[in-house]
MITIRO-179281 format. One record per residue (C-alpha): x, y, z; residue number from 1. Coordinates in nm, 2 decimals. Each point is the difference from the previous one (the first is absolute). Layout:
residues N
+--------+--------+--------+-----+
!      u !      v !      w ! seq !
+--------+--------+--------+-----+
!      X !      Y !      Z ! NUM !
...
+--------+--------+--------+-----+
This chain:
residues 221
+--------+--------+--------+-----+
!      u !      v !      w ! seq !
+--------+--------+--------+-----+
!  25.34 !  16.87 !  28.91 !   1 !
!   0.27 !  -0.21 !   0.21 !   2 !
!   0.04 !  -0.28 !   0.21 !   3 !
!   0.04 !   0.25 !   0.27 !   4 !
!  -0.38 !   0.04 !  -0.01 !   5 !
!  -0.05 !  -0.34 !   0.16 !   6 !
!  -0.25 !  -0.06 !  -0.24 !   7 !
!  -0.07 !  -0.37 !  -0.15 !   8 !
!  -0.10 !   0.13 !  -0.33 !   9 !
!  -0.19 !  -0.36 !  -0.09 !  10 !
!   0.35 !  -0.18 !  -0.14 !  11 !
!  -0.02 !  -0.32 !  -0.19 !  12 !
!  -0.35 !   0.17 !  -0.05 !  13 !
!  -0.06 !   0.37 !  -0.15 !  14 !
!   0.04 !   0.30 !   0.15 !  15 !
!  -0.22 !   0.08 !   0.29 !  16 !
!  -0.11 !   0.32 !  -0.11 !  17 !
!  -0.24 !   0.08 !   0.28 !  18 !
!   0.32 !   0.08 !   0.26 !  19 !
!   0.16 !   0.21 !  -0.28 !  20 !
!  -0.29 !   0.18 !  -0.07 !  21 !
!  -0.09 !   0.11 !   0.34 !  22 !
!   0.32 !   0.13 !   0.10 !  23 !
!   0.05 !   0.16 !  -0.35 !  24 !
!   0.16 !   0.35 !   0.02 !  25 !
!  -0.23 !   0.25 !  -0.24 !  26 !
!   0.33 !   0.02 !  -0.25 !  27 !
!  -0.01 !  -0.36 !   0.01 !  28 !
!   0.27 !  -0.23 !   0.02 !  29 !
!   0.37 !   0.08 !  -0.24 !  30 !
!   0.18 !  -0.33 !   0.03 !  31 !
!  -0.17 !  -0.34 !   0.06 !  32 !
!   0.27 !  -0.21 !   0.11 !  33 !
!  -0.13 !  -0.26 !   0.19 !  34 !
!   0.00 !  -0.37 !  -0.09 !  35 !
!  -0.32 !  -0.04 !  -0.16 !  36 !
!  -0.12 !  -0.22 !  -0.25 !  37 !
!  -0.02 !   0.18 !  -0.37 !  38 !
!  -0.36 !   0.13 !  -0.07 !  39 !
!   0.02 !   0.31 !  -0.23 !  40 !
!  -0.34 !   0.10 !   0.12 !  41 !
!   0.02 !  -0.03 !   0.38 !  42 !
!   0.30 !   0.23 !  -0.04 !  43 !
!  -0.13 !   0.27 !  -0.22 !  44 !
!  -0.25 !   0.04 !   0.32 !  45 !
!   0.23 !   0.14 !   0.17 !  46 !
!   0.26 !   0.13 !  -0.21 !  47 !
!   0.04 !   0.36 !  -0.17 !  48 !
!  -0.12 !   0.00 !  -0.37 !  49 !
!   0.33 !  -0.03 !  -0.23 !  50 !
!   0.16 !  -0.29 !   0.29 !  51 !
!   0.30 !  -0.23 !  -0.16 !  52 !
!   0.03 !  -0.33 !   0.07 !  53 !
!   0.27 !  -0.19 !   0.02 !  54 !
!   0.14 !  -0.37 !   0.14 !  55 !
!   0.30 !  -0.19 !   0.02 !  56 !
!   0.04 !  -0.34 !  -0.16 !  57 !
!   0.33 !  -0.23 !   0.10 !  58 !
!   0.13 !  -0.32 !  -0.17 !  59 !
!  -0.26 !  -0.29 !   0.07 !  60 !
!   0.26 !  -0.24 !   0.15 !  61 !
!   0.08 !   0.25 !   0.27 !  62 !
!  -0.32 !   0.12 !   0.08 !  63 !
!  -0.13 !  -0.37 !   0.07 !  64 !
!   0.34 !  -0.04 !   0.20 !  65 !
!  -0.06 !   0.29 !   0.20 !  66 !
!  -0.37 !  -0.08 !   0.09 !  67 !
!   0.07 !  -0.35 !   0.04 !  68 !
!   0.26 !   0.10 !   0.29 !  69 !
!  -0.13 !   0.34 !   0.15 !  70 !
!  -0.33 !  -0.11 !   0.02 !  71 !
!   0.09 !  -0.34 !   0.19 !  72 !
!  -0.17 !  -0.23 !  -0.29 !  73 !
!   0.19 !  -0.26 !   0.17 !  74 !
!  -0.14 !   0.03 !   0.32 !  75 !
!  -0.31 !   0.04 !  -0.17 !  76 !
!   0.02 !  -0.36 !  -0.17 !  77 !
!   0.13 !  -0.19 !   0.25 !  78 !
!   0.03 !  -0.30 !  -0.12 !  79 !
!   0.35 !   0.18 !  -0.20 !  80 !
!   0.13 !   0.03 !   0.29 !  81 !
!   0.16 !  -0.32 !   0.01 !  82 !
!   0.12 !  -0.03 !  -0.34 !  83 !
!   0.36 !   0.08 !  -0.11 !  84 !
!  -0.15 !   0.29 !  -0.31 !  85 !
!  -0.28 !   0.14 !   0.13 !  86 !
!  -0.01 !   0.14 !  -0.38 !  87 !
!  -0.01 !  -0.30 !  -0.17 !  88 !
!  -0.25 !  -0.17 !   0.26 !  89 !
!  -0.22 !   0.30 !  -0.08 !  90 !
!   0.07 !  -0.03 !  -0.36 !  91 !
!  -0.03 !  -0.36 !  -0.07 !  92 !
!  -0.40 !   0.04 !   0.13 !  93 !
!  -0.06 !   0.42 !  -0.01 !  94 !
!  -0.36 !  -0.05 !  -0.13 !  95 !
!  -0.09 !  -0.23 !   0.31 !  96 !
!   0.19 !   0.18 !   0.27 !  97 !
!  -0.13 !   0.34 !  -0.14 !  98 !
!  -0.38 !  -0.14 !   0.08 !  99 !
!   0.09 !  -0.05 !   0.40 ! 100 !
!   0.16 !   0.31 !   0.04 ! 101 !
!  -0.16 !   0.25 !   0.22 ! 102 !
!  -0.20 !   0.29 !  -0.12 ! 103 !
!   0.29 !   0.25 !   0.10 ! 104 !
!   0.24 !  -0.15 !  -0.21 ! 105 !
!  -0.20 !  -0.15 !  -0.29 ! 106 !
!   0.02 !   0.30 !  -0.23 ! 107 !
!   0.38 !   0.03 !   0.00 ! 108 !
!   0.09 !  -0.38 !  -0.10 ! 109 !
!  -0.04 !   0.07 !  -0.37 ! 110 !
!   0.02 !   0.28 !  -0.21 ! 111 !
!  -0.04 !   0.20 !   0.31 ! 112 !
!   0.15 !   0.35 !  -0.24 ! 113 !
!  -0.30 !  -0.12 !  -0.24 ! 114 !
!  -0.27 !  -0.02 !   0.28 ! 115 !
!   0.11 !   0.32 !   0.22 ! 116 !
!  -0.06 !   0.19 !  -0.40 ! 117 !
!  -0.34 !  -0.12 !   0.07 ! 118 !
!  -0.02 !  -0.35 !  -0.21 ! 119 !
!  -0.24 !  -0.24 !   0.17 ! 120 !
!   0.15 !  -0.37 !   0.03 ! 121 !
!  -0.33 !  -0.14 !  -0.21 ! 122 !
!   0.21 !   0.14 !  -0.31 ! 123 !
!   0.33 !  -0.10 !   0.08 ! 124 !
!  -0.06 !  -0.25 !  -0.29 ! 125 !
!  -0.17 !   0.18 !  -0.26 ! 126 !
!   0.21 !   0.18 !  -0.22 ! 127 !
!  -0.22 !   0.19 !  -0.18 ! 128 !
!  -0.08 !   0.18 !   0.38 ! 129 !
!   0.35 !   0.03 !   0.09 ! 130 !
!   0.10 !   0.17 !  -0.31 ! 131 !
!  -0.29 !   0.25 !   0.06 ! 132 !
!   0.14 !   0.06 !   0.34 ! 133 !
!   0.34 !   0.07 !  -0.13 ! 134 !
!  -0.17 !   0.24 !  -0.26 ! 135 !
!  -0.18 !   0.12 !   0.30 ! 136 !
!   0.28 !   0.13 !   0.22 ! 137 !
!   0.15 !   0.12 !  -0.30 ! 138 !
!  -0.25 !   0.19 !  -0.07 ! 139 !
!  -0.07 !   0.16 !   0.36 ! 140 !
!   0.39 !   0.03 !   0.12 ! 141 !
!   0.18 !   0.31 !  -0.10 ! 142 !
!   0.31 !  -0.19 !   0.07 ! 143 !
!   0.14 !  -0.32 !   0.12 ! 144 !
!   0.32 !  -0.03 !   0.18 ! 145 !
!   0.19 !  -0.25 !  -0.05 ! 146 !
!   0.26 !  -0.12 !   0.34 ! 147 !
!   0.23 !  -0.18 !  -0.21 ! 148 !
!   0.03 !   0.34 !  -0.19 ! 149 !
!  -0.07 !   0.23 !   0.33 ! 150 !
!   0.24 !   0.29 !  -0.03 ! 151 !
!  -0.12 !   0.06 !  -0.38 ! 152 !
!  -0.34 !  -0.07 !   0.10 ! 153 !
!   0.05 !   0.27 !   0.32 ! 154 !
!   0.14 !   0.25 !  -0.30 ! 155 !
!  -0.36 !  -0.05 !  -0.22 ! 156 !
!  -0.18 !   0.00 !   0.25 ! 157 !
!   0.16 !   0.35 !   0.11 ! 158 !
!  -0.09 !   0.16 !  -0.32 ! 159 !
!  -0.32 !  -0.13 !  -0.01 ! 160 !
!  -0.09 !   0.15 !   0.34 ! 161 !
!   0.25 !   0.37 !  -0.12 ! 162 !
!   0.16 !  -0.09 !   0.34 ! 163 !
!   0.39 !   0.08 !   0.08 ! 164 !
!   0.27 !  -0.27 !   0.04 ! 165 !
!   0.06 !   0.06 !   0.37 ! 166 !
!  -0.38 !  -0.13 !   0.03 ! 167 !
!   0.09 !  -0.33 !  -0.15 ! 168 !
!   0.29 !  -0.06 !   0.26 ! 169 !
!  -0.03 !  -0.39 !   0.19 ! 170 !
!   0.11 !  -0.19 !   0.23 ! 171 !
!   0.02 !  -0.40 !  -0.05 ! 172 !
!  -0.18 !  -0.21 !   0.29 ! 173 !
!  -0.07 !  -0.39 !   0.01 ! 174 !
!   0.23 !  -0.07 !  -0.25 ! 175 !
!   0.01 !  -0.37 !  -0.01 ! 176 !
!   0.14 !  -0.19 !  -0.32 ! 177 !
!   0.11 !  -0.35 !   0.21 ! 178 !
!  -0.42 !  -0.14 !  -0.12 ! 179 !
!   0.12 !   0.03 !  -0.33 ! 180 !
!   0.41 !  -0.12 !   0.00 ! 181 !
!  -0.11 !  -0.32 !   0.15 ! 182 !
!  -0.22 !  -0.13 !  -0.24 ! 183 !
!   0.06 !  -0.24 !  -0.30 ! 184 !
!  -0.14 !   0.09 !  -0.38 ! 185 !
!  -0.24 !  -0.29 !   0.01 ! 186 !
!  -0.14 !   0.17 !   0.29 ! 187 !
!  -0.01 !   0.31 !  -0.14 ! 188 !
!  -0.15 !  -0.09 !  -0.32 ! 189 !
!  -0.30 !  -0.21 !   0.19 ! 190 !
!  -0.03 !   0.37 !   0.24 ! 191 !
!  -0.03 !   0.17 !  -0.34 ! 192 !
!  -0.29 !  -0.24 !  -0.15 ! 193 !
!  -0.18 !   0.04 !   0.32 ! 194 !
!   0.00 !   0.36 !  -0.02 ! 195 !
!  -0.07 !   0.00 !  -0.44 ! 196 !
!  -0.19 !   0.30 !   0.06 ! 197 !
!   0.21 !   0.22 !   0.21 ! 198 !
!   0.27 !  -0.08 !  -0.24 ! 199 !
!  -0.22 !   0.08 !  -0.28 ! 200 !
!  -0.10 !   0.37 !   0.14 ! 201 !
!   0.36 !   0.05 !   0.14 ! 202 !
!   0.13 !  -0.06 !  -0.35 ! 203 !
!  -0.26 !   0.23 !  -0.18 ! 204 !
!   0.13 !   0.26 !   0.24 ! 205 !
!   0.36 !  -0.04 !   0.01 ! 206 !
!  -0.01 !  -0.01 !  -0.40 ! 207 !
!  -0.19 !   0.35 !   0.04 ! 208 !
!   0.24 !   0.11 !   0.23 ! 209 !
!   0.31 !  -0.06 !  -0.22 ! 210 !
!  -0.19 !   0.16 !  -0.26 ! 211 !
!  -0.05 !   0.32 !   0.14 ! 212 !
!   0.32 !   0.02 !   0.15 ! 213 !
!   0.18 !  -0.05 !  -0.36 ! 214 !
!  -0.26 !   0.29 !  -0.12 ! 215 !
!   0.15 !   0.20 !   0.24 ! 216 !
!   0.26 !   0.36 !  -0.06 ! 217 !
!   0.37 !   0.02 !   0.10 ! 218 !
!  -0.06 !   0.15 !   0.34 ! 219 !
!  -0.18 !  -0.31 !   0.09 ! 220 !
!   0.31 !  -0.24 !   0.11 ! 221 !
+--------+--------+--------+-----+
């Protein structure tokens, strides 16, 4: 399942499985790649008993960064346009600006990793339901890679799927670090309590990460 399909699979909402389902092969599908909003069951639909699922999570700051300028968030709001830091116009209000921004963007101004896992923006404040969610994706990801940590993620991730090296091989596109450079810490701090949930499931996992890579043998590094 590919963006080659042409297929709008329902994205901010869930997948839509009718499309899918009519064009299913009898094997069914091997690889769901597509950017879809995380719902374990729509997937299992379609998938082969015994599927692994995995995600990638990247540092808070740089995610917001990256959305914030790839997905023209300051076109969006114009009224940053003007101002000399778009980032700390949008920051000194986020709450406020977030409400006028337009259904196709809406989802990605906070806690966008957090929401794409499949956490509704009703429970952004209730930490008893984010810490359920965490526990959740725990629960129904096999593994979690981590892009701060991407070539010892790639190597887990390898072994998890019995694959060979030379199927792990990458190239790196839109590589962009000038978002981040340019920023000051206060900024960066205020990006950071925005996004206190992304942080929050982006440390769980990076902590698991280093974990398993400390349990790992010699052949490992």
């Amino acid at each position: 399942v590919m963006y080659p399909l042409k297929l709008h699979l329902g994205y901010p909402g869930r997948i839509n499985m009718l499309k899918l389902e009519r064009m299913m092969p009898d094997t069914g599908y091997n690889i769901l790649s597509q950017y879809t909003r995380h719902h374990q069951m729509d997937v299992l639909r379609i998938m082969n008993e015994g599927t692994i699922f995995t995600t990638l999570l990247r540092h808070p700051v740089d995610q917001f960064l990256s959305v914030f300028n790839n997905f023209d968030i300051k076109l969006e709001m114009k009224n940053l346009l003007p101002h000399h830091d778009p980032y700390e116009e949008f920051l000194r209000r986020p709450d406020r600006i977030t409400m006028l921004a337009s259904e196709s963007v809406y989802h990605l101004l906070q806690n966008s990793m957090s929401f794409d896992l499949g956490l509704n923006t009703p429970h952004f404040k209730n930490t008893t339901a984010v810490d359920q969610f965490i526990d959740k994706i725990d629960r129904e990801f096999h593994l979690v890679l981590i892009l701060e940590l991407l070539d010892e993620s790639l190597v887990l991730f390898k072994r998890l799927m019995c694959w060979d090296l030379k199927q792990m091989v990458y190239v790196k596109l839109s590589i962009n670090n000038e978002y981040g450079a340019s920023i000051s810490d206060d900024i960066r701090q205020k990006i950071m309590d925005w996004n206190s949930i992304d942080f929050k499931l982006y440390d769980h996992f990076y902590k698991k990460m280093k974990k398993i890579i400390s349990e790992q043998d010699e052949d490992f590094d």
